[in-house]
N, C-alpha and C positions, 0 to 999 in steps of 0.2 A: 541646262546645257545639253546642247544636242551631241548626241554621240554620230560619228560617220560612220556610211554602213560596213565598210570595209575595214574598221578597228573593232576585230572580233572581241580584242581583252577588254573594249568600252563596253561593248554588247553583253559582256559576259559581266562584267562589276554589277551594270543596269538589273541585271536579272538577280545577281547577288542581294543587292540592295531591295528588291521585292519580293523574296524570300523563294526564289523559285530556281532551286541549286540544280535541278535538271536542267534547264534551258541553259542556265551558268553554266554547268560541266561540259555540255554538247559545244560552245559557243570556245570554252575555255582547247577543248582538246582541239578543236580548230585552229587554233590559235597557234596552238604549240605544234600541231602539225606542219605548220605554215614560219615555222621558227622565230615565232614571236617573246623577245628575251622575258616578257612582262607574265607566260603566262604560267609559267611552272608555280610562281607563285599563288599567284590564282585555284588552280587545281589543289594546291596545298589547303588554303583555304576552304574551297569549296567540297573537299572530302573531308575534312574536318567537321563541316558542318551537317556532311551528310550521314557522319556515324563510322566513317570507315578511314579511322586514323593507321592503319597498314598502307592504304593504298597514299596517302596524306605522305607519310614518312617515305615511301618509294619517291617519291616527285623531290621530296623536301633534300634526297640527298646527292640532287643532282644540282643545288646549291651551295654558294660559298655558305662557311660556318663562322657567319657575321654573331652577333651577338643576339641579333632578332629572328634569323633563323633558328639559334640555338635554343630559345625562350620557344619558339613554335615545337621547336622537338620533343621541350621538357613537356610540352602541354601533351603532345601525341603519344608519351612515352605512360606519360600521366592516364591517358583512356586508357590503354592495354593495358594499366596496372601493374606496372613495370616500375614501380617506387625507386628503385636503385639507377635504375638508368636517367628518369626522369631530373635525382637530384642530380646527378653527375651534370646534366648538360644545363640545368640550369645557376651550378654554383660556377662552370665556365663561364656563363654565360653574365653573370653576376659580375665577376671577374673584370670582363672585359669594359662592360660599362664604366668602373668602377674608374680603371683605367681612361678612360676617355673621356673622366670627370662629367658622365651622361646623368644628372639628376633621375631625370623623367625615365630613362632606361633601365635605373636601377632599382626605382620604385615599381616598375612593371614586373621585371626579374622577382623581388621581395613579392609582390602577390603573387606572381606565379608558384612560387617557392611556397606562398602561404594554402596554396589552393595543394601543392603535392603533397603536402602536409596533412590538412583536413581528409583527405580522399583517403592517404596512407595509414589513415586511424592515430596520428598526432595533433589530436586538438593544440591543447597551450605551443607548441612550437609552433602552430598553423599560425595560433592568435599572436603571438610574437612576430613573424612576421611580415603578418596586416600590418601593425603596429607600426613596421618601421617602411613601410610602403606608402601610410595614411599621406606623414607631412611632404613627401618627394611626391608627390602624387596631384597635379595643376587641373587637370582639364574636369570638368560634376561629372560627366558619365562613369569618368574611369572611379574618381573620388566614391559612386555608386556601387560599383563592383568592391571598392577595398570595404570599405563600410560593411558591404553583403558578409563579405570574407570573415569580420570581423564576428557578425552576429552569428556568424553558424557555426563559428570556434570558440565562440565564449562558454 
């Protein structure tokens, strides 16, 4: 699919997707310059992946505190090392799914929750809640991450 040239946040996914978060970033801050609602999210992302979850969490909190922003947060809170805060946004964020009777949302939330675990020096809680992510869990790649989750708590 062709992206146009004047949909800086298509330009910016494109580069996302071939691993090249410089071109993204430059593409994405345009974007937002230009007050495009799509790209704060972007930025989020694409500081995320580029190591720098402060600058990630600046962006992310000019966001509503939907249920997927708040699982993005847990993960940001999760790099910094910040295990307390980490769990807090993502047992809201659990919460809300849960509420919304979102399957797939709450299965993401439970790895997430299993990854702040593992990282915070709580194996068997980590692997518990792999465990309860596995079956709420539809799509192979993601089924691939809980799986991961799984072997490196056990």
């Amino acid at each position: 699919m062709a992206v146009k040239k004047n949909d800086l946040c298509g330009q910016a996914e494109r580069f996302i997707f071939s691993g090249d978060y410089g071109k993204a970033l430059e593409k994405a801050l345009l974007a937002h310059r230009q007050k495009d609602d799509r790209a704060l999210k972007l930025l989020v992302w694409i500081y995320r992946m580029m190591g720098k979850p402060a600058e990630a969490l600046r962006c992310l909190r000019a966001l509503p505190g939907d249920a997927d922003s708040l699982c993005e947060e847990a993960i940001l809170y999760r790099m910094l090392c910040d295990f307390k805060s980490a769990r807090e946004k993502i047992s809201v964020a659990a919460d809300k799914y849960k509420r919304k009777k979102d399957a797939e949302g709450l299965g993401f939330a439970y790895w997430t929750r299993g990854g702040i675990e593992r990282y915070g020096g709580n194996p068997k809680k980590a692997f518990l809640y792999f465990q309860k992510a596995l079956p709420l869990t539809k799509e192979m790649s993601a089924k691939a991450y809980v799986l991961c989750g799984l072997g490196g708590s056990a």
